[in-house]
N, C-alpha and C positions, 0 to 999 in steps of 0.2 A: 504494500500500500504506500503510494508516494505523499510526500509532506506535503504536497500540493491538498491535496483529497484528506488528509487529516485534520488540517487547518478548516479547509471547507466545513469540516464535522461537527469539531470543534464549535465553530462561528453557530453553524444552528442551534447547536444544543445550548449554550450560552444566549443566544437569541431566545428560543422556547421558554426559557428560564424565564428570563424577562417579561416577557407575552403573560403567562401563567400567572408570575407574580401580580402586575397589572391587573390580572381577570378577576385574582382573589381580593383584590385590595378594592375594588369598584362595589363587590358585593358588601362589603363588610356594611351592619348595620350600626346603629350606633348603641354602646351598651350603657346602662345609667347603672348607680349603685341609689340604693336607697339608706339613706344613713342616719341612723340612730342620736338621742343627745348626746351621745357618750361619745361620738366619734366611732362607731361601731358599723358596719356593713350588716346590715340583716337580711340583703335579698339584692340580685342583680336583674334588670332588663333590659330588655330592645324598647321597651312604652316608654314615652317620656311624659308618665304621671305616676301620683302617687296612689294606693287605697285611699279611703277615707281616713280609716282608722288608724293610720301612718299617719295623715296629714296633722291628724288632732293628737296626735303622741308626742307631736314638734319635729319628723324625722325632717331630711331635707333631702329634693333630688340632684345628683350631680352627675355629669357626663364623664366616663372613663376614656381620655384623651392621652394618647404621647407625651410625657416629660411636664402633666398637668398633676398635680396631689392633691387626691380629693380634700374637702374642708374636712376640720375635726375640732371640736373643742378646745379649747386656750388648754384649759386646764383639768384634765378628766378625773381633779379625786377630790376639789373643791371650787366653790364659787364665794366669789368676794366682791364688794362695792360699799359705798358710802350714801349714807341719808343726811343731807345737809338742810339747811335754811335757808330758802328762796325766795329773797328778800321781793326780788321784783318780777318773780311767779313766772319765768321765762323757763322753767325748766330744765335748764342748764347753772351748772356750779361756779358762779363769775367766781373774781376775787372780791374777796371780803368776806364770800359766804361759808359761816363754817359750818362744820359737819355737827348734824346732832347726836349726844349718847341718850342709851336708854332707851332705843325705840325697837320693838319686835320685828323679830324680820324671820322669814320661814321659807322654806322648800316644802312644806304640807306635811312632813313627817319630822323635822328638825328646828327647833325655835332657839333662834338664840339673840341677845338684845347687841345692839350698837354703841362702840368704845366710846371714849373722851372724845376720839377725833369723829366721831360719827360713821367708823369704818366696821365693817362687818364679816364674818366670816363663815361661809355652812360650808358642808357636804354636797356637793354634784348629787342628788337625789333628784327623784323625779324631772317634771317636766320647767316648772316654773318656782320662780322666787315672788314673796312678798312681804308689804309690809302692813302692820296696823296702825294706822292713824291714830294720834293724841286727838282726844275730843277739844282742844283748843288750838287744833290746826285745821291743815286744809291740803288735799294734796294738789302738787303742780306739774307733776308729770304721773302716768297709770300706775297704779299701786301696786298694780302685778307684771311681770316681765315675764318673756318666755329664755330658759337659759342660753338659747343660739343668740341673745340680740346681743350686742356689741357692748353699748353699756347697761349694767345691771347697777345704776344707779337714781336713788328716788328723791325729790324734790317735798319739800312741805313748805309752807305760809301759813305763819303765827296768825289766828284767827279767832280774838277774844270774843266776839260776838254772835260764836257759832256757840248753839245750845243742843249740846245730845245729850241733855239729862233725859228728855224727853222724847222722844221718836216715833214715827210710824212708817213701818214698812209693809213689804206686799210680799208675800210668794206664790207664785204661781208653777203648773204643774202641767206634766205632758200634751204638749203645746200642739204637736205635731203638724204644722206647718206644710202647705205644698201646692200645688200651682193650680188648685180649684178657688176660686173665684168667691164663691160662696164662705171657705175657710178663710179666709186672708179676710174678707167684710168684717165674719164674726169673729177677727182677733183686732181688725182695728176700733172696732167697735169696746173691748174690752181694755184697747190701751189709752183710751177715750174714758174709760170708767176709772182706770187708775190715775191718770193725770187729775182727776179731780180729787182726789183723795189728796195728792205729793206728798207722796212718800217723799223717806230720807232715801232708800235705795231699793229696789226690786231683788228679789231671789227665782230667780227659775232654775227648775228641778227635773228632772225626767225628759223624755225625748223630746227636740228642741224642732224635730224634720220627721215628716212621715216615712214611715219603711228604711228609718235609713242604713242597716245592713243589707239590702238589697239595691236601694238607690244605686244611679250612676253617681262618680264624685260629680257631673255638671249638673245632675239634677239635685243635687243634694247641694251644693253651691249656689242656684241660683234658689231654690226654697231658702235655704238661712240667709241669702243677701235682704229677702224681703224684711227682716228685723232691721238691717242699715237704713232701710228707706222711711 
């Protein structure tokens, strides 16, 4: 066999190679991880969504990409942040504003209070951190965070003329919300009966979406957007 004709052989097979590579690489779909608070992998796919019950766990989806590392918590064995004094209710910790001690702060299984400087410290448990409110404050940013959010810090405003010796609240109960016409009337109708009471805060309890382990997440999305509206 002459080097002529080996070289030819060569070239193809190295060519085919190429071709091949190409063929596999055009199919390829894209693969998501679905990831845990913990920074944990519980499931991979080609879908680019979540369950539901993923979504309300706090996981998050992320694409499995070349030379990309999926997110993963700062800190996977505790969660820390500060409850200061928000002098001018903006939400944010200017200067000058310092941190309050003494104030409860929880992950729903761990309570622990806030130093001198107002800084705090739990366990990576569950899904959310939060805090309770001194009856002579007021909060100025949500009083519950989910642990993926960036800053896990809460804001209060001294508020001597707020009175909760006294209160009235609502709870209400298996809601079950969904794209009939009829249902949505007879709950606006009921949020019409609460605003006339003002309460200090509402409690709802039990299924918030009808059917929602069979729902689609879009059907199940756009039934609980009608609470937004």
């Amino acid at each position: 066999m002459s080097k002529k004709y080996i070289l030819i052989l060569l070239f193809i097979f190295f060519l085919s190679l190429i071709i091949l590579n190409t063929s596999i690489t055009a199919v390829y779909a894209t693969i998501y991880r679905i990831i845990d608070t913990e920074g944990n992998t519980i499931r991979v796919t080609t879908e680019p969504q979540m369950k539901l019950s993923e979504e309300e766990a706090g996981c998050i989806l992320s694409p499995i990409q070349p030379d990309i590392v999926p997110p993963i918590s700062k800190d996977i064995s505790q969660v820390e942040g500060i409850v200061f004094e928000d002098h001018n209710a903006n939400g944010i910790q200017d200067i000058g504003e310092m941190g309050l001690p003494d104030i409860l702060v929880s992950n729903g299984l761990t309570v622990t209070i806030t130093d001198e400087s107002g800084s705090y410290l739990l366990p990576r448990e569950g899904h959310f951190v939060f805090i309770t409110t001194p009856s002579d404050y007021i909060s100025t940013t949500p009083w519950y965070k989910n642990l993926l959010e960036d800053s896990l810090h809460f804001g209060l405003s001294f508020a001597p003329d707020k009175d909760s010796k006294q209160f009235t609240f609502v709870q209400i109960t298996d809601i079950h919300l969904d794209a009939l016409e009829e249902h949505r009337i007879f709950f606006e109708k009921a949020i019409r009966e609460i605003n006339k009471i003002n309460p200090a805060f509402v409690i709802a309890t039990g299924d918030l979406v009808f059917m929602a382990e069979s729902a689609t997440i879009s059907q199940a999305k756009e039934w609980y957007n009608i609470y937004s509206d």
